[in-house]
Backbone bond lengths (Angstrom), bond angles and torsions (degrees), N, CA, C in turn:
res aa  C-N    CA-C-N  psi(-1)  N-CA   C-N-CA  omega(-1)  CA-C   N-CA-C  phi
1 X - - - 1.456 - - 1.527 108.30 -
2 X 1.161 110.38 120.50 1.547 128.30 175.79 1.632 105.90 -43.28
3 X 1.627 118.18 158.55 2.009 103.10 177.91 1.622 99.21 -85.42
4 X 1.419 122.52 -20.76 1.595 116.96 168.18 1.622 104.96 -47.82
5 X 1.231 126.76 -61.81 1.319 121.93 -149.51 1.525 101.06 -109.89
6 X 1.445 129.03 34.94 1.546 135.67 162.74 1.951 86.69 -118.19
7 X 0.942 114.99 -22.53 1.745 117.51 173.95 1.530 114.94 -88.45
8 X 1.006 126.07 -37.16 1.680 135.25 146.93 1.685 105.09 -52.36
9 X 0.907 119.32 -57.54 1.805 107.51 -179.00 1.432 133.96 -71.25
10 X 1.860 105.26 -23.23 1.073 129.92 140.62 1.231 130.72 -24.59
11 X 1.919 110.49 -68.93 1.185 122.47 -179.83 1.719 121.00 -92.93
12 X 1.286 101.82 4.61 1.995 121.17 -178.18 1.624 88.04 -22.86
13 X 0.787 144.23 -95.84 1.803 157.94 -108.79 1.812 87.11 -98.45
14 X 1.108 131.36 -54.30 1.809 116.27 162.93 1.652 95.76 -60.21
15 X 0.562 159.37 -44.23 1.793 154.42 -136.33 2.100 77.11 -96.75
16 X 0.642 90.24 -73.91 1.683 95.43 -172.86 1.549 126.97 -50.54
17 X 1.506 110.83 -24.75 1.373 127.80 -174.35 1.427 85.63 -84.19
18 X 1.578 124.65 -39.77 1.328 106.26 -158.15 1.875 110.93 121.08
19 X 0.686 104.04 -23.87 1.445 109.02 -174.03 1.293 102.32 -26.84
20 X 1.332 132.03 142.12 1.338 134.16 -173.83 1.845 105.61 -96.95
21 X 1.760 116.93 -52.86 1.452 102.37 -177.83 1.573 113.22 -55.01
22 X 1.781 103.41 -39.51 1.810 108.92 -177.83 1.460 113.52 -43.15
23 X 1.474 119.48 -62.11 1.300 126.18 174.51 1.116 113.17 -85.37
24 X 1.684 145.85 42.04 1.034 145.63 96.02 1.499 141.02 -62.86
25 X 1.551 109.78 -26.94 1.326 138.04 161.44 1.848 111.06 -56.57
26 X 1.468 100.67 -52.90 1.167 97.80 -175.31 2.009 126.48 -112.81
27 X 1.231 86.44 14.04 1.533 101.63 175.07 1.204 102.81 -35.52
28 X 1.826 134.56 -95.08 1.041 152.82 -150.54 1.560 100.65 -45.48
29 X 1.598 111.28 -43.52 2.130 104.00 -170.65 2.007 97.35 -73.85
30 X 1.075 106.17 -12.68 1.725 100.81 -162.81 1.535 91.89 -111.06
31 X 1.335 131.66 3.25 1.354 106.54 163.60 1.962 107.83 -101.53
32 X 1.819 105.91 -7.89 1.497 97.56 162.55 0.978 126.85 -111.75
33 X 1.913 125.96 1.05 1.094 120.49 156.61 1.516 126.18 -91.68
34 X 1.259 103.90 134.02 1.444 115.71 173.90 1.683 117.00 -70.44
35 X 1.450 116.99 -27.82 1.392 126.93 176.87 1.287 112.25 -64.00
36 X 1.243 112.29 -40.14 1.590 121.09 -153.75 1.434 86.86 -91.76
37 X 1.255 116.08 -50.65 1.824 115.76 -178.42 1.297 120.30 -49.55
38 X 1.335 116.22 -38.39 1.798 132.67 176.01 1.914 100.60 -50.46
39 X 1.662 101.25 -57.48 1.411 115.43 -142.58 1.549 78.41 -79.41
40 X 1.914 123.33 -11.05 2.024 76.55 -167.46 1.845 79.65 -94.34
41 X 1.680 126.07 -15.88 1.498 98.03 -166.19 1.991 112.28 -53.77
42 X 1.242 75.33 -43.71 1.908 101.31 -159.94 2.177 87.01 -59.64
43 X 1.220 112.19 -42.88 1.747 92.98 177.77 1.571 107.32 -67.41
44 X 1.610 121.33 -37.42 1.523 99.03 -175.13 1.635 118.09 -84.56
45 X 1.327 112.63 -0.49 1.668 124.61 168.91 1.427 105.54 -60.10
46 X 1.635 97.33 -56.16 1.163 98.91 168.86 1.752 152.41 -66.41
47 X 1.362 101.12 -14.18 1.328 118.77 168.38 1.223 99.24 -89.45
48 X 1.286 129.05 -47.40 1.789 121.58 -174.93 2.078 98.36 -43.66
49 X 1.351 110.74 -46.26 1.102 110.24 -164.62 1.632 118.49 -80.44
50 X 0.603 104.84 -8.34 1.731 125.03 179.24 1.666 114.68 -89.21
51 X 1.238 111.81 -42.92 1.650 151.49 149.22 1.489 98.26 -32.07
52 X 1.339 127.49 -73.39 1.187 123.98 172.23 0.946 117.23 -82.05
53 X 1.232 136.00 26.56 1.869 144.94 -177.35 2.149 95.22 -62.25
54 X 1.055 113.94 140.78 1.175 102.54 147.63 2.028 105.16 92.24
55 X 1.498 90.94 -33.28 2.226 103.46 -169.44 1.521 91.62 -34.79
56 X 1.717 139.20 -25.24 1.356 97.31 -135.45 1.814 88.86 -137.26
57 X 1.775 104.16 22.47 1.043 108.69 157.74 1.797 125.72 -77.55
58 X 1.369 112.47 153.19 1.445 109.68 -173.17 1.779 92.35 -135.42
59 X 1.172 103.08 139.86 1.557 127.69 176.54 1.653 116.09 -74.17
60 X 1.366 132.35 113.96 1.229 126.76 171.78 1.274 118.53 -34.42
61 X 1.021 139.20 93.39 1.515 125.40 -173.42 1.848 127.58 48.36
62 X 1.383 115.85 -172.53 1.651 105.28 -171.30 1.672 117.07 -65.80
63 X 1.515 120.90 95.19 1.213 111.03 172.30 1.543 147.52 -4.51
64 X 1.600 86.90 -48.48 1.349 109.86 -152.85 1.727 101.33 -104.68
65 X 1.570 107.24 -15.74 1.593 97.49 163.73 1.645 103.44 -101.50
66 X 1.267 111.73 1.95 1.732 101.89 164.05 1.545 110.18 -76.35
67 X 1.353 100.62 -41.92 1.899 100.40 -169.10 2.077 90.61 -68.16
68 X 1.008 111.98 -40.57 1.894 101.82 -174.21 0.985 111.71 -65.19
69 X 1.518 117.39 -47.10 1.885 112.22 171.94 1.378 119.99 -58.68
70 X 1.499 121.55 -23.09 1.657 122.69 169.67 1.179 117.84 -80.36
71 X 1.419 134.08 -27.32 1.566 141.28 176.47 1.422 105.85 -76.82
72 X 1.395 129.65 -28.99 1.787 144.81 165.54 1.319 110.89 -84.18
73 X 1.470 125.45 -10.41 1.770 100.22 163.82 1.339 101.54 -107.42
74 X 1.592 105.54 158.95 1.206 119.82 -174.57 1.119 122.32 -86.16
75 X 1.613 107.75 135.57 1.604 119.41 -166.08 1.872 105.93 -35.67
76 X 1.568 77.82 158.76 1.770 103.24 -169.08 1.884 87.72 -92.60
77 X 1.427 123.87 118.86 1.296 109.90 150.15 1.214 127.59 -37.51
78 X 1.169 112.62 135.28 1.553 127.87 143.44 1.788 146.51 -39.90
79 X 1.084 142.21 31.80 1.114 122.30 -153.56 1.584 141.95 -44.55
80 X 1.309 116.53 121.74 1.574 127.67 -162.98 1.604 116.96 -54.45
């Protein structure tokens, strides 16, 4: 691996967030490498998808009167 594109993989997650100095730093190696270009689509595919990790979970009923009704009953013994 070239030190351009071990410095592109370095910075993947600023390059991907968007960071403006990062991807000013590395504009010129990522508009002629094809490696480095692959690795940032396929990392922000992958954050897009991770991003929606979870959208299509649903909560047993109201959270927040489950956690109050458990802090108001009285402890569960222990057995010795």
């Amino acid at each position: 691996m070239r030190d351009a594109c071990r410095l592109v993989m370095e910075d993947l997650a600023a390059i991907v967030d968007g960071d403006a100095a990062t991807l000013a730093r590395h504009a010129d190696h990522l508009a002629g490498c094809d490696d480095c270009r692959d690795a940032r689509h396929e990392a922000s595919r992958i954050g897009a998808l991770i991003g929606r990790a979870g959208d299509d979970h649903a909560a047993l009923g109201d959270p927040e009167a489950r956690l109050l009704a458990a802090l108001d009953a009285p402890p569960v013994p222990t057995p010795v």
